[in-house]
Wavefront OBJ file of the C-alpha trace (Angstrom):
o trace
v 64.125 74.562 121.563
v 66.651 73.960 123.873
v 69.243 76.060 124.880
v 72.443 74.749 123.348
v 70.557 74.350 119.439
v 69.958 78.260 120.325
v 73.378 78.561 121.100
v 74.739 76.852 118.399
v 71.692 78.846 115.799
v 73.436 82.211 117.101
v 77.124 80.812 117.000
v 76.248 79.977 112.884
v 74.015 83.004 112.212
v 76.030 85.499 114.339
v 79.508 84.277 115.804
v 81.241 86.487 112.494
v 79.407 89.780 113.642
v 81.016 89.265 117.084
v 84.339 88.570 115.897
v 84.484 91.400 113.514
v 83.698 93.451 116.717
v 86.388 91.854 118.783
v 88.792 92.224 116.269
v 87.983 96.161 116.281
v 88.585 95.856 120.437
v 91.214 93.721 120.790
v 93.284 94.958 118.039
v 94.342 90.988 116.913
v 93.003 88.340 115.201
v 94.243 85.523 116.796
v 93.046 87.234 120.858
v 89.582 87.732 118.929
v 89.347 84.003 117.953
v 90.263 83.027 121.247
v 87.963 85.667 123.000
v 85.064 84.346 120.238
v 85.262 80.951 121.485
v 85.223 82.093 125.008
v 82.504 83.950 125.065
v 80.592 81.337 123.862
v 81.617 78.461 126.029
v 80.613 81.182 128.765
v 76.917 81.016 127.126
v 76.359 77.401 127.578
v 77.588 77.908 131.254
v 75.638 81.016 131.638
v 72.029 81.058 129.556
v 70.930 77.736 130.498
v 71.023 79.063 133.936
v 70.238 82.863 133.068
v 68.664 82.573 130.167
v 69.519 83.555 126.696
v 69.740 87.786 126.838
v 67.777 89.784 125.066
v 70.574 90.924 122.936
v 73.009 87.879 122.699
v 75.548 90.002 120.028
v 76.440 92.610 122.505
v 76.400 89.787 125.755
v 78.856 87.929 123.443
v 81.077 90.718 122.438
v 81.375 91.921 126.210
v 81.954 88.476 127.412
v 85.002 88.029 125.397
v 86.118 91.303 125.824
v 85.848 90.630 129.493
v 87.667 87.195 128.849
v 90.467 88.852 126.567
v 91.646 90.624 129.587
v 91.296 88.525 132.284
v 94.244 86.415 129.968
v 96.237 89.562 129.482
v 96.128 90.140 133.521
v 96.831 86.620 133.953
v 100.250 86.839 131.691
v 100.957 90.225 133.050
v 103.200 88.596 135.106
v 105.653 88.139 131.935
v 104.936 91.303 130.952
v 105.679 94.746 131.669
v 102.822 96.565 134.515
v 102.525 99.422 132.537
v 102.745 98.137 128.913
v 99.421 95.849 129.880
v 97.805 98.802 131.520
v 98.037 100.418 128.573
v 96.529 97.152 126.250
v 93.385 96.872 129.062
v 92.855 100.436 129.272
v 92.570 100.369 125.097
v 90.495 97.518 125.313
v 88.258 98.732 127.925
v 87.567 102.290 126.513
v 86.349 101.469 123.002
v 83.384 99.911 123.356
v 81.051 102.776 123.236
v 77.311 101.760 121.011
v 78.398 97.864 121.659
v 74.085 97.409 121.668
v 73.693 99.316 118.040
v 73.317 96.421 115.747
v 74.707 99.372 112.705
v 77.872 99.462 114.761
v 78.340 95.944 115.100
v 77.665 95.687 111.169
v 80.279 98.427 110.694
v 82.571 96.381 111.932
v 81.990 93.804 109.326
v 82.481 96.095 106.475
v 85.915 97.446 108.171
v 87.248 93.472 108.093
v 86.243 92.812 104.931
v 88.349 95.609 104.004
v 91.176 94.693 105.983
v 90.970 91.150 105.128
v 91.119 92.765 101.263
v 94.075 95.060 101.901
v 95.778 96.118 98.131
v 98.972 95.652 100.273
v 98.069 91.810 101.077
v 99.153 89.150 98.181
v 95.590 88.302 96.193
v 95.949 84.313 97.167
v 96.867 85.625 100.764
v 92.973 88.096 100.688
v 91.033 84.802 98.783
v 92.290 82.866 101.945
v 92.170 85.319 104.688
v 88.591 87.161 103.320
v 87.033 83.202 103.711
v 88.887 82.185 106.898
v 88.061 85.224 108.791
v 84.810 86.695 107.149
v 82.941 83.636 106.075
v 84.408 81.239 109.077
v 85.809 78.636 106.804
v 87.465 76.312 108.046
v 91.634 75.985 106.415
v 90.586 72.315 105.331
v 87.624 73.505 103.472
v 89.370 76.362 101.723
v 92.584 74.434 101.068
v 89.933 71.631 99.082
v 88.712 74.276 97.424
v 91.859 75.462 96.035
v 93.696 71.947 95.509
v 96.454 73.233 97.782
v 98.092 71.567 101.294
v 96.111 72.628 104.365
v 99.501 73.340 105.830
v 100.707 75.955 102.517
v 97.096 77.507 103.498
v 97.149 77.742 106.724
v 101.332 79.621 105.959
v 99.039 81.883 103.677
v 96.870 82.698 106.279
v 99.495 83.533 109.312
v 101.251 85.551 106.777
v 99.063 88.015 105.746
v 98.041 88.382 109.427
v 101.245 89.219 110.758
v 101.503 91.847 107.060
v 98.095 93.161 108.879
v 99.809 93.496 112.436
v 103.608 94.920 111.012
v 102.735 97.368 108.759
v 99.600 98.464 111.286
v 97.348 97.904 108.369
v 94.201 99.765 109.892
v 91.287 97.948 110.413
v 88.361 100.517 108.899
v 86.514 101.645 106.073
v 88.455 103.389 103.460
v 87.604 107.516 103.115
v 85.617 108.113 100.130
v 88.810 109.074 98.376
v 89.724 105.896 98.563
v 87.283 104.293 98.413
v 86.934 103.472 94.431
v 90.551 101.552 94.389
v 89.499 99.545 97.735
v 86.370 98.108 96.604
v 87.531 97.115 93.696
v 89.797 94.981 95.431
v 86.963 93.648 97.713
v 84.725 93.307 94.682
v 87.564 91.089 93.016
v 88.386 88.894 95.612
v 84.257 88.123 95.955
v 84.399 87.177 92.626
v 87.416 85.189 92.415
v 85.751 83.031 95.496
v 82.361 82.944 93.482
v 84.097 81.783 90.179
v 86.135 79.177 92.122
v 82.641 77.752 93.084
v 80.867 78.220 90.105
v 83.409 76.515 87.841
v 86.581 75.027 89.633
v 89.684 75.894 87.913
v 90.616 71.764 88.184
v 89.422 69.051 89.796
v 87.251 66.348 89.550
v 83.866 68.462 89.981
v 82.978 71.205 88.048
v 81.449 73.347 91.236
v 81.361 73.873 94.679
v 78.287 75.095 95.831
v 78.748 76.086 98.964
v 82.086 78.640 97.667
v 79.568 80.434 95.741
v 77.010 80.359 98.376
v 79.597 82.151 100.671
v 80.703 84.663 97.678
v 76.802 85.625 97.252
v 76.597 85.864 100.962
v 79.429 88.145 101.059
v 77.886 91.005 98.493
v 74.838 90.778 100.041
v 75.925 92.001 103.055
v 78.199 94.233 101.288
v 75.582 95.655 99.207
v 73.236 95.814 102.528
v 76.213 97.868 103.892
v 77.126 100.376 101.120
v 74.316 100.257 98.383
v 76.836 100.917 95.432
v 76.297 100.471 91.484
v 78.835 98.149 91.056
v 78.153 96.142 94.329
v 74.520 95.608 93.270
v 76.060 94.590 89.922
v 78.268 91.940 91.201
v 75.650 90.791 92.946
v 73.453 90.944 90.158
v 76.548 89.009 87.970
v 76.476 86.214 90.562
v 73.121 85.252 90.409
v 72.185 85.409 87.184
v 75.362 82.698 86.683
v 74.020 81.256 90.280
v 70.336 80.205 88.552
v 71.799 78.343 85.547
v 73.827 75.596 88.456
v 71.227 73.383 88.012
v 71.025 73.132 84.619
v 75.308 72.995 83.685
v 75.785 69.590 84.748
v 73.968 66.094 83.960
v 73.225 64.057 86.672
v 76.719 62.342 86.187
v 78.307 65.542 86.626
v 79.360 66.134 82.541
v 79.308 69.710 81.537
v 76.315 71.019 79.675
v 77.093 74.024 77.117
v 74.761 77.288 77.472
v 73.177 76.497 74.146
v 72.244 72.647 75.062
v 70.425 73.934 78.737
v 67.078 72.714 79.900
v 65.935 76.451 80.421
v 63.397 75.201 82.523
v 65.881 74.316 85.114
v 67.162 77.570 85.637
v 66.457 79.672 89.122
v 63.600 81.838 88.197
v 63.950 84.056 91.712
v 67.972 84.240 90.954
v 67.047 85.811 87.424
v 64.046 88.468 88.632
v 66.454 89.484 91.332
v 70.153 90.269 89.397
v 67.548 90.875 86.757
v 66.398 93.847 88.632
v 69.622 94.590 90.359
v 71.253 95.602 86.991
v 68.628 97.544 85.594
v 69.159 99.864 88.807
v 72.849 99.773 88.507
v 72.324 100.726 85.046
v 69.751 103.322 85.502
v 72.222 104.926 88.266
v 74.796 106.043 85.483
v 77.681 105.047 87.316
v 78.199 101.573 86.420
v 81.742 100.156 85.889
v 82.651 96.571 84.558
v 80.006 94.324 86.425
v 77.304 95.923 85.485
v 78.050 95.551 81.301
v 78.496 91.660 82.639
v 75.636 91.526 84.299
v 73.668 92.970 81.561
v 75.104 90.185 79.480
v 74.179 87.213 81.424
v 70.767 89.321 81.440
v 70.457 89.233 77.716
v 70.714 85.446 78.090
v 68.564 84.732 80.968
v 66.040 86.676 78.912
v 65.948 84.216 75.704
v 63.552 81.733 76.351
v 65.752 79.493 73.958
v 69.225 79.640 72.871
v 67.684 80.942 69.296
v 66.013 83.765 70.424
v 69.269 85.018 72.061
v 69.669 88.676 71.116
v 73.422 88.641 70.060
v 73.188 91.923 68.436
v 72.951 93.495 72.135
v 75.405 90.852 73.559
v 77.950 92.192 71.386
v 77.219 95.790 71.881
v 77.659 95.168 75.326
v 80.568 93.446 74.738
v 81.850 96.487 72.695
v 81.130 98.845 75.915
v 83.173 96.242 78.177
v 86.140 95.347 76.343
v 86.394 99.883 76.285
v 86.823 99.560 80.012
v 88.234 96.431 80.342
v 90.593 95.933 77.112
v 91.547 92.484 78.127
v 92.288 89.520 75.928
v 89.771 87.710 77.647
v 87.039 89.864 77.001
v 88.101 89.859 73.773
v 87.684 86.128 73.137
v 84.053 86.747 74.746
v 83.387 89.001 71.634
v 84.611 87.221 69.425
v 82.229 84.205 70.311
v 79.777 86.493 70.624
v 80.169 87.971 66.952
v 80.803 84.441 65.692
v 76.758 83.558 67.039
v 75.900 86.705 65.406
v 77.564 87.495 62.445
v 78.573 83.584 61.483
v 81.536 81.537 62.878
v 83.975 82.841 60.181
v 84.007 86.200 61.571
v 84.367 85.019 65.157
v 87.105 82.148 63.712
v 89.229 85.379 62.173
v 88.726 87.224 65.759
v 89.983 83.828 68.345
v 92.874 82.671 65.567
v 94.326 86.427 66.169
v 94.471 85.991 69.692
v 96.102 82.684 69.708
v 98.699 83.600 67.150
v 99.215 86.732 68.756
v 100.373 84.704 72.076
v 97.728 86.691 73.785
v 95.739 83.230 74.774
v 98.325 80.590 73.461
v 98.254 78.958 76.622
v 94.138 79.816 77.369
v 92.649 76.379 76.834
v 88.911 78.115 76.441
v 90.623 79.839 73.264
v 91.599 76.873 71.840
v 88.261 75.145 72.476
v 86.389 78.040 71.179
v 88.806 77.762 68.211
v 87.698 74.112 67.834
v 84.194 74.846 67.968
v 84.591 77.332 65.073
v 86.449 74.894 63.008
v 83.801 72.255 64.418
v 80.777 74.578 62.811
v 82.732 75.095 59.711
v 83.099 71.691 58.722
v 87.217 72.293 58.640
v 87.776 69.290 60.539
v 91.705 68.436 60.851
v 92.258 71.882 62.159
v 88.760 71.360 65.089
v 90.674 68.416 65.917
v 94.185 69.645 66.281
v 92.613 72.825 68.351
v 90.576 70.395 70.837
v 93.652 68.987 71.228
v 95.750 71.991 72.023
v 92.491 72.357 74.498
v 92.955 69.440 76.184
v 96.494 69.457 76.677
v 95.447 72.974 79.078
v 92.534 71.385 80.512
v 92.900 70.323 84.300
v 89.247 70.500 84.412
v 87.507 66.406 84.594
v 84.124 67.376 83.281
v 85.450 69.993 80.790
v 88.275 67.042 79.278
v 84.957 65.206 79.379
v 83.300 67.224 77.105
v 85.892 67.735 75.027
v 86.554 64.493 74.522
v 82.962 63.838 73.574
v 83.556 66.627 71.058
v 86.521 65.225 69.521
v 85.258 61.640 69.470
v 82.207 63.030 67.325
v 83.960 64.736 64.513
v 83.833 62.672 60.988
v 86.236 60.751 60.357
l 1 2 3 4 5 6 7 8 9 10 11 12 13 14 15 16 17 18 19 20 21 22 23 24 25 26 27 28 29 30 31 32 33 34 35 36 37 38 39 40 41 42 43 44 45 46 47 48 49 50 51 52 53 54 55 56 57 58 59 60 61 62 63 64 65 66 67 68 69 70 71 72 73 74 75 76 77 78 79 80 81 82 83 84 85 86 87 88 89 90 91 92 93 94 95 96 97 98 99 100 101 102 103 104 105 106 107 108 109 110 111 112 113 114 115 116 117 118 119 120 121 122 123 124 125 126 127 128 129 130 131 132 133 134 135 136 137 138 139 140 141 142 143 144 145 146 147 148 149 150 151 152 153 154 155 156 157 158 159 160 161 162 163 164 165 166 167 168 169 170 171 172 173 174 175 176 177 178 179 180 181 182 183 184 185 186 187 188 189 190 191 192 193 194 195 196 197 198 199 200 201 202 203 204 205 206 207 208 209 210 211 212 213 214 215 216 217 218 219 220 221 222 223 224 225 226 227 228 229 230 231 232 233 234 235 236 237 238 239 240 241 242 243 244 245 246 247 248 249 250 251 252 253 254 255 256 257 258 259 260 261 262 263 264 265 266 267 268 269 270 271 272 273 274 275 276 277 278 279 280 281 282 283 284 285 286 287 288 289 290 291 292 293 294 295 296 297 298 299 300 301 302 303 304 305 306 307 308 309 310 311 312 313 314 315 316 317 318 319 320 321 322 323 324 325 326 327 328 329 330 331 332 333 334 335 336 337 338 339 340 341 342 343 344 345 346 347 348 349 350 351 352 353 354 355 356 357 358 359 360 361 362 363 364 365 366 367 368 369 370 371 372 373 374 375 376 377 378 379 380 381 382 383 384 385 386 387 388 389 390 391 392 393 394 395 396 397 398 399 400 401 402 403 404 405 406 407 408 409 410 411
């Protein structure tokens, strides 16, 4: 292979680690981007004539290092003597275990947490977390999120100056902390994974490679601290991650879970969260993800939409909405115990959260409402709900469906 496609294998498999590790060094984000790219243009100067080092993380990370403050002494002209001894001498004295792969990984963890800061706005972590931790690019993540690449890119200098004045420190949270913190980190993974697996608007209903990244993300999370609710998120993601194939037709029109070719679905995804949640489970210690893992578990284990076990689904339900007593999670039940118990029971549950203004303006309420009225043979009020749902709908391939819906009600 030659050496610049091994340069550019370690720049996509490893340029994060290194940055992470700069960013621990140099204190800044914006010197540890510049020192990043540095210390790889001095690769393809250096390995094709050296060759490529046995370690090429800690070569990298002391290259750009080394780069970082051969700038600062070159501005130190602008600059007070003794203010930039003080920055080199801070930059030169941590970088103790630099050939410890654990360290390097630990430095990872500590901007995932930083990029995830409670303090930082939640758009401002969703942008930063995928800018700086997965190496998006601020075109691809403003596509993403249907917003200006400029209003991003704001979003993004922002919360990095919030990071630099309030000294926001760059580590792993103590274990008193720790609950709160993750659950912010565990969050803002989702949110990313949920914007891939079904865009709040748009023309598509997924992007791929957004969930890709959010799966990425708690697997080196969970490789990094092995907690119940980090395997269960994990665990959450792919059991949602093996039905992709099977949501969409080949024109891109949304396919309901009960209308699935089963056979499509990711049979490694399923063994895996499968797995995942039984040991979250098993630990006794599990918080929110885990009773929504266990769901989409319950359905990846029907071999048909008939054999689904709603009994358990809505037990489990029962044990989430207790720790998360959210409207939301309510509607979820209340499908749930419409499947099980017959859609008058579920139709009593949804039309209570509507009234209530809980979910007036929740266009999955209102389709779920439809659906009940659909089932029930109450037509006039299925099609005034599908209509309430598609005046919410900003969604092409869900105003597709429900379209199709409405179009096939009797006249």
């Amino acid at each position: 292979m030659p050496i610049s496609d091994t340069i550019e294998a370690i720049y996509r498999s490893e340029s994060r680690r290194v940055f992470a590790t700069l960013i621990r060094l140099l204190g800044d984000f914006d010197l540890a981007e510049e020192a990043l790219q540095e210390a790889f243009k001095a690769a393809m100067e250096q390995w094709p004539r050296d060759g490529v080092p046995d370690k090429p993380v800690p070569w990298l990370v002391s290259a750009g290092r080394f780069k970082a403050i051969d700038g600062i002494r070159r501005q130190a002209r602008f600059t007070a003597y003794d203010e930039v001894a003080e920055t080199i001498e801070a930059i030169a004295d941590d970088t103790q275990a630099l050939d410890e792969r654990e360290h390097v990984e630990d430095d990872r963890l500590r901007l995932i947490f930083t990029c995830c800061h409670p303090s930082l706005a939640p758009d401002a972590q969703i942008a930063l977390t995928l800018r700086e931790v997965c190496g998006l690019t601020t075109e691809e993540i403003a596509h993403a999120f249907l917003i200006p690449a400029p209003t991003l890119a704001q979003r993004i200098v922002r919360a990095k100056a919030k990071i630099r004045d309030a000294r926001i420190p760059y580590q792993v949270p103590g274990r008193d902390e720790l609950p709160a913190r993750l659950e912010s980190v565990l969050r803002v993974i989702y949110l990313v994974f949920n914007e891939g697996y079904s865009a709040s608007s748009g023309a598509t209903l997924t992007r791929h490679d957004l969930s890709q990244e959010a799966i990425r993300l708690a697997r080196l999370l969970l490789e990094l601290l092995p907690e119940p609710e980090v395997m269960s998120l994990l665990a959450l993601m792919l059991l949602h991650e093996s039905r992709r194939t099977a949501r969409t037709t080949a024109g891109g029109d949304l396919v309901p879970l009960d209308e699935q070719d089963r056979s499509l679905w990711n049979a490694e995804h399923i063994a895996e969260g499968s797995a995942l949640v039984a040991r979250a489970l098993s630990s006794g210690h599990f918080g929110v993800y885990a009773l929504q893992a266990a769901i989409s578990a319950v359905h990846a284990e029907a071999r048909h939409a008939e054999a689904t076990d709603w009994e358990q689904i809505v037990g489990l339900y029962d044990a989430l909405l207790r720790l998360e007593p959210t409207p939301v999670v309510e509607l979820n039940r209340a499908v749930a115990i419409a499947m099980h118990q017959g859609p008058d029971a579920g139709l009593v549950l949804v039309d209570r959260l509507i009234v209530g203004g809980q979910l007036q303006n929740y266009h999955l309420a209102h389709a779920a409402q439809a659906d009940l009225h659909r089932r029930l043979g109450h037509v006039t009020e299925a099609r005034a709900a599908y209509g309430r749902a598609l005046a919410l709908t900003q969604q092409e391939p869900e105003r597709r469906f429900l379209h199709r819906r409405l179009a096939a009600l009797p006249d």
